[in-house]
TIPALO-774056 format. One record per atom (N, C-alpha, C): residue in three letters; atom name; x, y, z. Coordinates in pm, 1 decimal. Example, Ala and Ser with C-alpha at 12.3 -4.5 7.8 and 13.67 -1.06 7.14 Angstrom:
2
<pt residuo="ALA" atomo="N" px="1319.0" py="-569.0" pz="780.0"/>
<pt residuo="ALA" atomo="CA" px="1230.0" py="-450.0" pz="780.0"/>
<pt residuo="ALA" atomo="C" px="1320.0" py="-330.0" pz="780.0"/>
<pt residuo="SER" atomo="N" px="1285.0" py="-225.0" pz="708.0"/>
<pt residuo="SER" atomo="CA" px="1367.0" py="-106.0" pz="714.0"/>
<pt residuo="SER" atomo="C" px="1290.0" py="3.0" pz="787.0"/>
//
This chain:
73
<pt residuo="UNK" atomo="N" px="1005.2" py="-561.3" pz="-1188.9"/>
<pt residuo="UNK" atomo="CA" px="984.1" py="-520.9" pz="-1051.9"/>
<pt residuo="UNK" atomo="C" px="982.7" py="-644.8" pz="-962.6"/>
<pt residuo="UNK" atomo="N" px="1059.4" py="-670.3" pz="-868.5"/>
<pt residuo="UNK" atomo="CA" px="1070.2" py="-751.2" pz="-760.1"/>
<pt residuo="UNK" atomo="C" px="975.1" py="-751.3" pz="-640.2"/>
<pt residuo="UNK" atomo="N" px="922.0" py="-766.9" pz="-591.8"/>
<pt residuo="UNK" atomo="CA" px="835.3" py="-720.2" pz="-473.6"/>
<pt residuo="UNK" atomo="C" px="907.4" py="-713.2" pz="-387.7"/>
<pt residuo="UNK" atomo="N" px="809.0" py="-644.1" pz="-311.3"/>
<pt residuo="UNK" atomo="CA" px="883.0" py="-572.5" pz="-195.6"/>
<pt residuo="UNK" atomo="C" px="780.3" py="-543.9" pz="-36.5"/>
<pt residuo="UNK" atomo="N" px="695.6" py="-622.1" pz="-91.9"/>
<pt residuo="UNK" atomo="CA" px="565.5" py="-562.3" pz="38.2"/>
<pt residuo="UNK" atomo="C" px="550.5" py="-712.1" pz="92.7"/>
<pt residuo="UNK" atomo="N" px="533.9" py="-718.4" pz="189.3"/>
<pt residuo="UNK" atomo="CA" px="500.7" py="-867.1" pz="286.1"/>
<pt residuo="UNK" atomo="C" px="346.2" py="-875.1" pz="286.3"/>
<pt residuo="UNK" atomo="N" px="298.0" py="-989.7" pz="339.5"/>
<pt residuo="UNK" atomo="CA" px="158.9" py="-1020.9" pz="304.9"/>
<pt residuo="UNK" atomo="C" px="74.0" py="-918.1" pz="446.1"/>
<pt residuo="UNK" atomo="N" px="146.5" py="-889.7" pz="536.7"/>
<pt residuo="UNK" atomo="CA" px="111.6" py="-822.8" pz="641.8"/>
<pt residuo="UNK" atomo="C" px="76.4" py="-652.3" pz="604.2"/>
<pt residuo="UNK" atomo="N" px="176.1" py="-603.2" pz="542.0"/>
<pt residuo="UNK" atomo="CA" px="213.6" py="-465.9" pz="490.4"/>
<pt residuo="UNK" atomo="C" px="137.2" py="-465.9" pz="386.5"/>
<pt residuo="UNK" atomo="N" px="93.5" py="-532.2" pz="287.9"/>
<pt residuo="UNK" atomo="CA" px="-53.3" py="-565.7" pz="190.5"/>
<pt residuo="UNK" atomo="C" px="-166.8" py="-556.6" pz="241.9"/>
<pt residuo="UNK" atomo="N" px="-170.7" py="-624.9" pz="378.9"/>
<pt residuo="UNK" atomo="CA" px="-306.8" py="-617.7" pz="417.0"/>
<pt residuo="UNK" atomo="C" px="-366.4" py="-512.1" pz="471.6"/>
<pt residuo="UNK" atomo="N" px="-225.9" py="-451.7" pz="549.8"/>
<pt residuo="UNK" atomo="CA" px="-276.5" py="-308.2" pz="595.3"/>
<pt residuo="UNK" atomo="C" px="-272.1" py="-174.4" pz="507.2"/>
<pt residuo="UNK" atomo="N" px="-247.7" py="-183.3" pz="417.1"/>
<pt residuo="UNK" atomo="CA" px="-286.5" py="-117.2" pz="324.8"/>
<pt residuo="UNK" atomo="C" px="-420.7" py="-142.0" pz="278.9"/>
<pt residuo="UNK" atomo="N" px="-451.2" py="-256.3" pz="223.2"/>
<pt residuo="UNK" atomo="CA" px="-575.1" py="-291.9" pz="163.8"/>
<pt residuo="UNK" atomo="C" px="-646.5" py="-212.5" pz="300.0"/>
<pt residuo="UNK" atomo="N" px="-645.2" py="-285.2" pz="372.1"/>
<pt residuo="UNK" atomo="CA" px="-725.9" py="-213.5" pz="452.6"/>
<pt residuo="UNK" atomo="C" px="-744.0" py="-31.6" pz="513.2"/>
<pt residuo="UNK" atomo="N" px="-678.2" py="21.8" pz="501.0"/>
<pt residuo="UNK" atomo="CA" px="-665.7" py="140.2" pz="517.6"/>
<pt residuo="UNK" atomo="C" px="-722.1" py="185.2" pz="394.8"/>
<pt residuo="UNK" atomo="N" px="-683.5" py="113.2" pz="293.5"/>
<pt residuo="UNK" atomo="CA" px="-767.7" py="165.0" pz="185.6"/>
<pt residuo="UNK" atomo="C" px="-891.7" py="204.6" pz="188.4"/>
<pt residuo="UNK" atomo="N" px="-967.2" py="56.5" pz="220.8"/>
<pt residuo="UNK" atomo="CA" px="-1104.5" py="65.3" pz="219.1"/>
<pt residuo="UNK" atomo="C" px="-1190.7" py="166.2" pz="316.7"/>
<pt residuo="UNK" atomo="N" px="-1082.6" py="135.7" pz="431.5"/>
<pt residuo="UNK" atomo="CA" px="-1155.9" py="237.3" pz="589.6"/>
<pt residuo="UNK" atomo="C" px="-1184.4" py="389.9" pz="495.9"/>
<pt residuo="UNK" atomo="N" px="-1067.3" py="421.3" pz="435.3"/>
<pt residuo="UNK" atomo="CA" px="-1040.7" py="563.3" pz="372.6"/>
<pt residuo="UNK" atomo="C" px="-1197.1" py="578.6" pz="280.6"/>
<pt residuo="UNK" atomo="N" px="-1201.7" py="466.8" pz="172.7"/>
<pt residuo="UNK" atomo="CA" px="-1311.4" py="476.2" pz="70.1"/>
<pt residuo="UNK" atomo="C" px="-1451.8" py="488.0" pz="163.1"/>
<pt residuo="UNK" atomo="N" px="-1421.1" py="422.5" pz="250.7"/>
<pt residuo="UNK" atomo="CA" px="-1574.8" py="440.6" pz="343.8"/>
<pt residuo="UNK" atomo="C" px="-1596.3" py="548.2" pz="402.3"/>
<pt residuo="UNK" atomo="N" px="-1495.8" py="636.5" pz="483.0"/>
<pt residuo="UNK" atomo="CA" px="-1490.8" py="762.0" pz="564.3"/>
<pt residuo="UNK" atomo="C" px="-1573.2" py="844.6" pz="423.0"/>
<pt residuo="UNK" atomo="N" px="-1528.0" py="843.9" pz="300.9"/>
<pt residuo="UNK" atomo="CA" px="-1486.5" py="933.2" pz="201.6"/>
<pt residuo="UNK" atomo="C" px="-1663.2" py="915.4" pz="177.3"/>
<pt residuo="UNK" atomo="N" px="-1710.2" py="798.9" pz="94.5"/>
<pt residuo="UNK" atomo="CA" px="-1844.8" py="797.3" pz="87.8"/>
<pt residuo="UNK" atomo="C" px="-1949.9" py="788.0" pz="138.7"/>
<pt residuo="UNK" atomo="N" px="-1951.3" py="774.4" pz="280.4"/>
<pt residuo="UNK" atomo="CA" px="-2064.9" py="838.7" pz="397.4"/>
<pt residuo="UNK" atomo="C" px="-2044.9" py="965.9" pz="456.4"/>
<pt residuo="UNK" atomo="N" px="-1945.6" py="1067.1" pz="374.8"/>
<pt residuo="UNK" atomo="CA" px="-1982.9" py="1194.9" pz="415.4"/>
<pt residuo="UNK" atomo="C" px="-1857.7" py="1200.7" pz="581.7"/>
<pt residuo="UNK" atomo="N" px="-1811.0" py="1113.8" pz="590.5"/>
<pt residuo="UNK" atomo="CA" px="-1744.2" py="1158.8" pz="728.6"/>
<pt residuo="UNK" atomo="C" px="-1612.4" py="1266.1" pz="713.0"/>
<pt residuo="UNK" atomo="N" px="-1537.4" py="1193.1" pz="583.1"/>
<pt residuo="UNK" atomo="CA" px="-1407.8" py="1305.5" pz="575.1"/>
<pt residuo="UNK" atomo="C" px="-1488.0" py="1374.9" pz="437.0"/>
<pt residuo="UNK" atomo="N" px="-1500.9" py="1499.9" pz="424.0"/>
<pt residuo="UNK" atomo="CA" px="-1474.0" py="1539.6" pz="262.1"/>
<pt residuo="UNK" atomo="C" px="-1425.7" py="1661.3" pz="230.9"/>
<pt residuo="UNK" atomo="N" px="-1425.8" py="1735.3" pz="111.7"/>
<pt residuo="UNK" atomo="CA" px="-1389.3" py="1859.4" pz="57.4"/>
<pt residuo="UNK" atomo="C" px="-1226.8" py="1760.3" pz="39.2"/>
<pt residuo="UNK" atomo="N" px="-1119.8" py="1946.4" pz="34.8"/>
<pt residuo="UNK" atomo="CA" px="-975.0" py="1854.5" pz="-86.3"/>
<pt residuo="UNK" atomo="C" px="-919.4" py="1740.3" pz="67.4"/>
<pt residuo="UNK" atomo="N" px="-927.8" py="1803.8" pz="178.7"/>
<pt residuo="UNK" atomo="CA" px="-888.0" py="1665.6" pz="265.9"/>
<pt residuo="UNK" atomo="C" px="-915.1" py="1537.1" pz="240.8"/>
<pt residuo="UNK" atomo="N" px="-1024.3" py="1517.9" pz="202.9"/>
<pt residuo="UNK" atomo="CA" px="-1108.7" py="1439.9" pz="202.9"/>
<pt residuo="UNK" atomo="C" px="-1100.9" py="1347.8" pz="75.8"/>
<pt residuo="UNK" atomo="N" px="-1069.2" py="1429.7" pz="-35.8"/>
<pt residuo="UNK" atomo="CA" px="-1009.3" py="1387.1" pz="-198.3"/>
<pt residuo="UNK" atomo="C" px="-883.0" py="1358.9" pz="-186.6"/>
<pt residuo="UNK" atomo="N" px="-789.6" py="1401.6" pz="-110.3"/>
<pt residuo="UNK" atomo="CA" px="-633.4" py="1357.0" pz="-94.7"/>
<pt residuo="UNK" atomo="C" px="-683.7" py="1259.8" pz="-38.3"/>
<pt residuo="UNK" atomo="N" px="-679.4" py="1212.0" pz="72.4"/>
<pt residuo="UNK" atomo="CA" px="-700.3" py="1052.9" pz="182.0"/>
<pt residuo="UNK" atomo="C" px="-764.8" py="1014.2" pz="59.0"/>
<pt residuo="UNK" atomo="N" px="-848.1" py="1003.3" pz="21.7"/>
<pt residuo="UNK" atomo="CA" px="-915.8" py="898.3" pz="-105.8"/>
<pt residuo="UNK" atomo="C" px="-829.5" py="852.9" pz="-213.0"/>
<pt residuo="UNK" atomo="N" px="-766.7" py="942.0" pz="-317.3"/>
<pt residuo="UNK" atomo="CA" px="-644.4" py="909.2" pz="-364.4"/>
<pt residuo="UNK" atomo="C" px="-502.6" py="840.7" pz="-294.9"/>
<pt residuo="UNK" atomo="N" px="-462.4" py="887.6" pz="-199.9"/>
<pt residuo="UNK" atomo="CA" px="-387.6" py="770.8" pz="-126.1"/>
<pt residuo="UNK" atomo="C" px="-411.6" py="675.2" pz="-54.0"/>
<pt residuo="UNK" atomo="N" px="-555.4" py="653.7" pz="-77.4"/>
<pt residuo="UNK" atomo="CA" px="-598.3" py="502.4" pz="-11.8"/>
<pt residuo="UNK" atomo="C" px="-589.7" py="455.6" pz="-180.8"/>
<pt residuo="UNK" atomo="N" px="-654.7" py="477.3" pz="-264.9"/>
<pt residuo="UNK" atomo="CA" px="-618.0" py="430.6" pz="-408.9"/>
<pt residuo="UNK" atomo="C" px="-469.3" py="380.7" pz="-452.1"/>
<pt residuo="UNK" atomo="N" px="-386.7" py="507.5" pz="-378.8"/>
<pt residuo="UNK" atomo="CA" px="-231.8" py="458.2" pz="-393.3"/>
<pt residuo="UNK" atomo="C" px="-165.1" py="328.1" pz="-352.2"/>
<pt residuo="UNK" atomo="N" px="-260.7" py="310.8" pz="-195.1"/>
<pt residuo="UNK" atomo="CA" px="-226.1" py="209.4" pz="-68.0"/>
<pt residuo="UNK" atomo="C" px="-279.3" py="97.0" pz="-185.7"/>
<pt residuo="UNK" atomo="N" px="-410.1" py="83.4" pz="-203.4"/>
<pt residuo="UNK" atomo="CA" px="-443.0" py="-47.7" pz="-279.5"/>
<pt residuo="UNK" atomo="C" px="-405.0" py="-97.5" pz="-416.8"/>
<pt residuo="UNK" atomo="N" px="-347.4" py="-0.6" pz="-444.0"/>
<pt residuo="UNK" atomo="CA" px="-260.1" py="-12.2" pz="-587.8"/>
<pt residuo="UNK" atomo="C" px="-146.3" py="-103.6" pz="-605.5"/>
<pt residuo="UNK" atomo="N" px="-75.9" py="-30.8" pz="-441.6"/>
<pt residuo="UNK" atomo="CA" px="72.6" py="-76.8" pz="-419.1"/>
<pt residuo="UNK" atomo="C" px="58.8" py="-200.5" pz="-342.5"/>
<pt residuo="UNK" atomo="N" px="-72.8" py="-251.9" pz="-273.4"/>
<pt residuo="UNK" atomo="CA" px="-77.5" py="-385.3" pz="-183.5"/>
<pt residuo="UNK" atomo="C" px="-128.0" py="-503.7" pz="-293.4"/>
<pt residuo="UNK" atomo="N" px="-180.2" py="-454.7" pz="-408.6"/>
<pt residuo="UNK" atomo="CA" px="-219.9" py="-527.8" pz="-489.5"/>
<pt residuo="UNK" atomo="C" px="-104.5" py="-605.0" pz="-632.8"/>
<pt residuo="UNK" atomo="N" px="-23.4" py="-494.2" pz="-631.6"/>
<pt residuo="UNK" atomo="CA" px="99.8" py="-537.1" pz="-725.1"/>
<pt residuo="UNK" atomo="C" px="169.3" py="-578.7" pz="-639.7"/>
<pt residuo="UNK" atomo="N" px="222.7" py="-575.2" pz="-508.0"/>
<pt residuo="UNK" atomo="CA" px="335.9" py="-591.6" pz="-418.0"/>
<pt residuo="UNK" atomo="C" px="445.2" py="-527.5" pz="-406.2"/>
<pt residuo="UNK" atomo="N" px="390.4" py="-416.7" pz="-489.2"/>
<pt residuo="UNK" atomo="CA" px="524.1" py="-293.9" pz="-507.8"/>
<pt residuo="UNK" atomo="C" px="532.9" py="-171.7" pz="-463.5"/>
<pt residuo="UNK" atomo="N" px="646.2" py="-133.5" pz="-374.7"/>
<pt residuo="UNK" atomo="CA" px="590.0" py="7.2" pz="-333.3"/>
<pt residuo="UNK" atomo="C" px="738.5" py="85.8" pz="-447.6"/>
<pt residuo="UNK" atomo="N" px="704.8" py="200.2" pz="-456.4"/>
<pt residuo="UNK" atomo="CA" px="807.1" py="279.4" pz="-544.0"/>
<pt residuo="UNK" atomo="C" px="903.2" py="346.1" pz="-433.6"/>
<pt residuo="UNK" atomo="N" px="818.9" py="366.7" pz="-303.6"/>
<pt residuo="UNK" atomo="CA" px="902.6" py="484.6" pz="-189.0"/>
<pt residuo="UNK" atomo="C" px="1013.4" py="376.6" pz="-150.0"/>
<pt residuo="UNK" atomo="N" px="964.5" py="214.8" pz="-135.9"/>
<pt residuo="UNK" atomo="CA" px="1027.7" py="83.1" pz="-22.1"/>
<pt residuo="UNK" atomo="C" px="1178.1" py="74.8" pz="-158.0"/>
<pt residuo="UNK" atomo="N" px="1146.9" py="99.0" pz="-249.1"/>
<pt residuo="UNK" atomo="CA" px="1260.2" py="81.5" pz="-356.6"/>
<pt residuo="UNK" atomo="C" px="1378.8" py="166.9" pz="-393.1"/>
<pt residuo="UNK" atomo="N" px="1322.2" py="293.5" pz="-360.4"/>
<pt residuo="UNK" atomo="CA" px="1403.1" py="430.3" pz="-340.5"/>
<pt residuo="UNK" atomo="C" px="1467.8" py="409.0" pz="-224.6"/>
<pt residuo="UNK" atomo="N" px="1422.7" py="348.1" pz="-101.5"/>
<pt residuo="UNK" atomo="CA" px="1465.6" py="347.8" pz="50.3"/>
<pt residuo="UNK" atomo="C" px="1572.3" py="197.1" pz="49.0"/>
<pt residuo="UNK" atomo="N" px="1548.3" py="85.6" pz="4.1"/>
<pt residuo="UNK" atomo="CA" px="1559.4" py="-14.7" pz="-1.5"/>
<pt residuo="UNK" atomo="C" px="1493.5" py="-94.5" pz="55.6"/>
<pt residuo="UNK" atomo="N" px="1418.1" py="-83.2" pz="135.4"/>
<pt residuo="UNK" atomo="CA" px="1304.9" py="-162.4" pz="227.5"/>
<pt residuo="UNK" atomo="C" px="1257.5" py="-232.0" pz="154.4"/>
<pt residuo="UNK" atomo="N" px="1235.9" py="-390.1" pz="253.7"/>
<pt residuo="UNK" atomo="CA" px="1208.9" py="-475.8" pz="192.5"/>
<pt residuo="UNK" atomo="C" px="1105.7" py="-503.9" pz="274.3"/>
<pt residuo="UNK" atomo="N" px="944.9" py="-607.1" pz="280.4"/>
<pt residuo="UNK" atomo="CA" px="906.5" py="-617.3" pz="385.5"/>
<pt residuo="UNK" atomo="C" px="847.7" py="-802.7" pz="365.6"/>
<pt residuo="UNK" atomo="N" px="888.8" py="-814.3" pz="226.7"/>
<pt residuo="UNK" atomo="CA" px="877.8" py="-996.5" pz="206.0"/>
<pt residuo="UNK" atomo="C" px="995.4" py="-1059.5" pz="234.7"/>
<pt residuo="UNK" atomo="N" px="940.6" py="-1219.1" pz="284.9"/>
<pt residuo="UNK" atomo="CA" px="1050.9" py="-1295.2" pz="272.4"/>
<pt residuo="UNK" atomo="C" px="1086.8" py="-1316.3" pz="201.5"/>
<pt residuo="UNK" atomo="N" px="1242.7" py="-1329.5" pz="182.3"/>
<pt residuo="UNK" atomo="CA" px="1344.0" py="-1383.6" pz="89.3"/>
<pt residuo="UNK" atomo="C" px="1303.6" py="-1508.0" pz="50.0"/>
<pt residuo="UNK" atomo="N" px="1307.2" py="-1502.1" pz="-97.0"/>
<pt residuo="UNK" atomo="CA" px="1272.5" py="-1621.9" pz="-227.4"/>
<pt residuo="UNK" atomo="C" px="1403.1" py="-1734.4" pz="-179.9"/>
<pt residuo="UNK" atomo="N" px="1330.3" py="-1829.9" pz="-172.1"/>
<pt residuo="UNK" atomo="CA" px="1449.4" py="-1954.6" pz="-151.3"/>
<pt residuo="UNK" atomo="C" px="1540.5" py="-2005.3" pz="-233.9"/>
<pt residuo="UNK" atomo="N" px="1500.9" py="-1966.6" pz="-362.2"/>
<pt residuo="UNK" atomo="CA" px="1566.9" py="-1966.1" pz="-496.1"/>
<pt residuo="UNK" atomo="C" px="1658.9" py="-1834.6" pz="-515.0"/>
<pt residuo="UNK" atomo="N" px="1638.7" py="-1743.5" pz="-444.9"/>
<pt residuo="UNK" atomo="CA" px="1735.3" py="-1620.5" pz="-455.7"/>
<pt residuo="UNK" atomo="C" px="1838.5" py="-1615.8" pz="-371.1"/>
<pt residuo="UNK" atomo="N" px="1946.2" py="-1568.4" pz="-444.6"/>
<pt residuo="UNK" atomo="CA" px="2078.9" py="-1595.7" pz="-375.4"/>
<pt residuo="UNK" atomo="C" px="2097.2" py="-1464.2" pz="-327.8"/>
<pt residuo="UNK" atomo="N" px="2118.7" py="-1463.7" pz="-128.8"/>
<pt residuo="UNK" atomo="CA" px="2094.8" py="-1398.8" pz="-40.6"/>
<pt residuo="UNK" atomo="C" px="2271.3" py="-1308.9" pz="-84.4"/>
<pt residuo="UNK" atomo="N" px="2277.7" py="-1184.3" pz="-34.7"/>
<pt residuo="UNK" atomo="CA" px="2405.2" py="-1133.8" pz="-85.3"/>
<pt residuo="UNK" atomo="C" px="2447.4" py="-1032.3" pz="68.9"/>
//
């Protein structure tokens, strides 16, 4: 797997993550709404933490800079 997430697009994930885990455990979002947003904040920090998204790879989206060692095509 190549990465594919920029350090910007990482962070806002990470972060959305956490906002999500917090809504989720002080009672602000809950029931299955509330269990979906929690699992895809899990997804968000999953994918900001490897640097990989599976959807940006299917799409081709890229959101890092190009490796200086990689030959641009």
């Amino acid at each position: 797997m190549t990465k594919n997430l920029g350090n910007i697009d990482r962070t806002v994930r990470a972060l959305l993550a956490v906002v999500l885990a917090v809504l989720y455990f002080t009672g602000v979002i809950s029931g299955t709404m509330g269990l979906v947003l929690v699992i895809l904040g899990g997804i968000f920090l999953a994918t900001s933490l490897i640097s990989w998204c599976p959807i940006y790879a299917v799409l081709g989206i890229k959101t890092c800079p190009a490796n200086k060692n990689q030959a641009v095509l």
